[in-house]
Every structure is written in structure tokens, then in C-alpha cells.
C-alpha positions in Angstrom: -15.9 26.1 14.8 -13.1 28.0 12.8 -10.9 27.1 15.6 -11.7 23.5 15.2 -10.9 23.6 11.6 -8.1 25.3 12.7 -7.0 22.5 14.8 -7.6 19.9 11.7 -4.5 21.3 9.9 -1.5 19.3 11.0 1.0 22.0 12.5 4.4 20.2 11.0 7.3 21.3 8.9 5.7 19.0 6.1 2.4 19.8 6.4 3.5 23.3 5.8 5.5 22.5 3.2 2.7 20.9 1.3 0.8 24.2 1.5 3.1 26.5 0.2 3.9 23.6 -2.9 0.1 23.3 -4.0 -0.7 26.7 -3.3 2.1 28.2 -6.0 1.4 24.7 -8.3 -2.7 24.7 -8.2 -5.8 27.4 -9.2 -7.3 28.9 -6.4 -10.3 26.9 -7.2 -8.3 23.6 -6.8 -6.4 24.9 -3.8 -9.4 25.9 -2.3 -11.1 22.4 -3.3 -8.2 20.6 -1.9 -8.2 22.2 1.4 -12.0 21.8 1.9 -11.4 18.0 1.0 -8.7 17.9 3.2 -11.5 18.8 5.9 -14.4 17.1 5.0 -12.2 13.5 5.0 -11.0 14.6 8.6 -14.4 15.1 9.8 -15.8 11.8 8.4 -12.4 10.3 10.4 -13.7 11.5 12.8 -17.5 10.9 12.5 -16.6 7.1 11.5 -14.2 6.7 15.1 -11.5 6.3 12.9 -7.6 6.4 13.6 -5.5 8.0 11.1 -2.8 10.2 10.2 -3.8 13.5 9.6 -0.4 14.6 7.9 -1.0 11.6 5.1 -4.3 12.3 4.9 -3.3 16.5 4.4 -1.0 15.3 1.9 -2.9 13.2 -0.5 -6.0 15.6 -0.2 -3.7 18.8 -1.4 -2.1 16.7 -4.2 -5.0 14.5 -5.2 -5.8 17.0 -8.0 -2.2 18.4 -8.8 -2.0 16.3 -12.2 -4.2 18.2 -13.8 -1.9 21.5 -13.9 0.6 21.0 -17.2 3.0 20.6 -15.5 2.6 17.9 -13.5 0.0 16.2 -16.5 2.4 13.3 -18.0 0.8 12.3 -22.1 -1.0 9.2 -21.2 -1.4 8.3 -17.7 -4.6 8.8 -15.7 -4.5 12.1 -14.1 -4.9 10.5 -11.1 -1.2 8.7 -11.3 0.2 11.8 -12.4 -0.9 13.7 -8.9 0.0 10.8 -7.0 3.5 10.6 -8.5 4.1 14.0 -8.0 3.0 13.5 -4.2 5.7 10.8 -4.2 8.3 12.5 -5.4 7.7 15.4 -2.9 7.6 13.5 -0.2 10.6 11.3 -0.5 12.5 14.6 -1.1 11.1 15.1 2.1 12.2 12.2 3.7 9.2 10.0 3.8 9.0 6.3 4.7 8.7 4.6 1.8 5.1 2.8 3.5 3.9 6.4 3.9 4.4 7.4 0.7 2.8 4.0 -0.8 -0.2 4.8 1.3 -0.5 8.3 0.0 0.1 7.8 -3.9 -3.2 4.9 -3.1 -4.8 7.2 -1.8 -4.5 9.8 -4.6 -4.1 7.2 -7.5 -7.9 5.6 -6.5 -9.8 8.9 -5.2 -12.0 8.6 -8.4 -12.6 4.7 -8.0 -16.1 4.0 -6.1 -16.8 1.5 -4.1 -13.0 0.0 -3.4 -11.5 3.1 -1.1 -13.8 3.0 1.5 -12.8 -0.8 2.4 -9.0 0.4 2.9 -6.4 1.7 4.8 -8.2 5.1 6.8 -6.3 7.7 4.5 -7.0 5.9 0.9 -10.7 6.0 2.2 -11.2 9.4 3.8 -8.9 10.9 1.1 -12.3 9.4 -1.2 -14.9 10.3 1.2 -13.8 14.2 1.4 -13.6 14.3 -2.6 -17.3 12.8 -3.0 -18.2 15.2 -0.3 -17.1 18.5 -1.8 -17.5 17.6 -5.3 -20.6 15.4 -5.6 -22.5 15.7 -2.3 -22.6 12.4 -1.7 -22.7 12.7 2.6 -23.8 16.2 2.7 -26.2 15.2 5.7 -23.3 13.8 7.4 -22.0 17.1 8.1 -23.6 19.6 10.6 -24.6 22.7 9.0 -22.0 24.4 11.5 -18.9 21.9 9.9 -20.2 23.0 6.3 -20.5 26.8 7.2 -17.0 26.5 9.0 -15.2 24.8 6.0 -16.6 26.9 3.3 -15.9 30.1 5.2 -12.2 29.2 5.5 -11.9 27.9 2.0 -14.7 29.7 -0.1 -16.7 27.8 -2.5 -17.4 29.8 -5.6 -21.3 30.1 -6.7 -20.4 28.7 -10.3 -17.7 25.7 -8.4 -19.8 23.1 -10.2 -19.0 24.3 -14.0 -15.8 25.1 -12.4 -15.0 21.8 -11.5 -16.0 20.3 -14.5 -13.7 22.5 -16.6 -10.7 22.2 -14.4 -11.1 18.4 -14.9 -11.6 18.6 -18.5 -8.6 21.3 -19.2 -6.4 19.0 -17.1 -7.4 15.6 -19.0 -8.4 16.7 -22.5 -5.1 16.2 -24.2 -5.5 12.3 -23.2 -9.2 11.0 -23.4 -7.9 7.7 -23.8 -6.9 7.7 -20.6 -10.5 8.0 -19.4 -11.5 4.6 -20.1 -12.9 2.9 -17.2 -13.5 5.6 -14.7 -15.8 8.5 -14.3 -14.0 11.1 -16.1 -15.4 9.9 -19.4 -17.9 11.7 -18.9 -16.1 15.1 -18.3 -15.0 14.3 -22.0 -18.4 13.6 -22.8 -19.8 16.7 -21.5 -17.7 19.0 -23.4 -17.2 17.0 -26.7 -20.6 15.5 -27.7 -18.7 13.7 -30.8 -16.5 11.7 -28.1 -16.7 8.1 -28.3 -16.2 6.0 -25.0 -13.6 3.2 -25.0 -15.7 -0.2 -24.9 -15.1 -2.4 -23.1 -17.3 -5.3 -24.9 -15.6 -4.1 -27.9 -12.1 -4.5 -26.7 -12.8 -8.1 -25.6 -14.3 -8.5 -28.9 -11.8 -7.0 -31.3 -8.8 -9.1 -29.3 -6.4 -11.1 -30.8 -7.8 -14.4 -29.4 -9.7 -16.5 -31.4 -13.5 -17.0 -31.8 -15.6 -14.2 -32.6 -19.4 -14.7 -32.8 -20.9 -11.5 -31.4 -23.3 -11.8 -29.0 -26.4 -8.8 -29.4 -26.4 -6.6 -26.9 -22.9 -4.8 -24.8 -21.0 -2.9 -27.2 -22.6 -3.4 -30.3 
């Protein structure tokens, strides 16, 4: 199996590129994470008959979580945009169509936004499928206990990766909460400051400038 996971990695003067970028931008935890994403979404490609680029899909998957590091981590947009811009920028400087690059900054920009990835183009929805894989479990049964041992070997998975994960999230975000409303990273927030207090969105419709304003019991109150 290592030589099929082997195989996975595009061989390409971009794909190695890539590598070498994340690796000196990114934790080893996060390049480790990436790389095992990278795999797990080219295995469900696989597993699903799909077609796809495996350069995109190597691209977004090493990127996806590069806006967390400081320097790449704008003051209030969503991590997510922040990796996905910085996957742009690389790979126009690369020389990129500009439809490639689109699909890619997708890809990253909605890997934390269930249920809408999966009915899109093949990379925006593998890209999704090997983050909820290696992070939440999601189609752990999906995966041969071969593919699982192969991946992990060539891309360890630390005991504590859970609390790992979590932190790596929170120290990349927790500057800009705000910028959790809506998605799941709230709760990273959450977790580590029990005095947060979640956006609303009841309260925002609510508290708008239109008129009218009988509350209703209930959502946000």
C-alpha cells in the first residue's frame, strides 16, 4: 500500500512546489494533517468512480488550513478565505488558469461548510470529504484498514491529534471570533472561552434597521 499512496502524489513541478511552500509555512501537525487529507479525498475519488484532478485536489488539501498561521491570518475574514487566498496567489504566480484557481480557492474557502461541497465540482467535494475524514471520522468505514494504516504510516497522526487540532484551530482564529458566526468554528471558540457568546442569528434579524419589532418567544431570546 505505501506504494499506492506513493502513486497518489501528483509527480509535477507544482505539486512539488506546493510541498516545499506548506511544509516551511505550516506546523508539522498541519502538514501532516494536510497530506493525510490530501489522501483520504483521493481515495474517496476513487471509491466514489470519480474523475478529477489530482494536482487541484493536492493543492487545495495542503493549503486548506494555511490561514491559520499569522502570517497568512488576515484581521477579519474567515480563516477559510485567508488559506484560499493564499492558494490563489501561489498559484497564479505559478501560472495557473484562472478556472483552476477559482475551483481551488472553492474548494478551500467551503471545506468547513456541510452539506453544500459534496454536490460540487469533484475537487470542492473531495477536498471536504478528506477533511471530515481525518478530522471528524465521518467515513472512517469507508476506508480499508490497509488505506488507514498506509496513510497514517506515511503521515503520522499524533496520539493527542484531537486536542491538537482543536488548538491549532483556536490559535489560528482567536484574534477574530466574529468571524466565526455561521459555521462550525464557533465552537472551537466556545470550547476554550466558556464566557464566548455566539453571534445570533434571530438576534441580528431582530436588532435590524427595518421596521417592526414584536419579538416572537423562542430563537434568540
Amino acid at each position: 500500500m505505501s506504494a499506492s499512496i506513493e502513486a497518489f502524489v501528483p509527480d509535477s513541478k507544482l505539486a512539488r512546489a506546493v510541498t516545499a511552500f506548506v511544509r516551511d509555512t505550516e506546523t508539522e501537525l498541519l502538514f501532516n494533517h494536510s497530506s493525510r487529507v490530501y489522501q483520504f479525498g483521493a481515495i474517496a475519488g476513487v471509491h466514489r468512480g470519480l474523475s478529477f484532478d489530482r494536482e487541484l485536489l493536492y493543492a487545495g488539501a495542503m493549503f486548506h488550513d494555511v490561514g491559520l498561521m499569522a502570517n497568512y491570518s488576515s484581521a477579519n475574514e474567515r480563516f477559510e478565505v485567508d488559506g484560499a487566498n493564499a492558494a490563489r496567489d501561489f498559484l497564479k504566480a505559478h501560472g495557473v488558469p484562472e478556472a483552476d484557481v477559482y475551483t481551488v480557492w472553492t474548494a478551500i474557502a467551503l471545506h468547513t461548510t456541510p452539506g453544500i461541497p459534496v454536490h460540487m465540482h469533484a475537487v470542492v467535494a473531495l477536498l471536504t470529504a478528506g477533511v471530515e475524514m481525518d478530522v471528524l471520522g465521518l467515513s472512517y468505514a469507508d476506508y480499508s484498514e490497509v488505506e488507514r494504516e498506509a496513510i497514517v504510516s506515511a503521515f503520522p497522526r499524533a496520539p493527542d491529534f484531537k486536542e491538537g487540532i482543536i488548538q491549532a484551530f483556536y490559535d489560528g482564529i482567536r484574534h477574530k471570533p466574529d468571524t466565526t458566526f455561521g459555521n462550525v468554528k464557533a465552537d472551537v471558540i466556545a470550547d476554550k472561552e466558556p464566557s464566548f457568546r455566539r453571534g445570533n442569528f434571530c438576534n441580528l434579524i431582530r436588532n435590524s434597521r427595518w421596521p417592526g419589532g414584536d419579538h416572537a418567544p423562542g430563537c434568540g431570546r
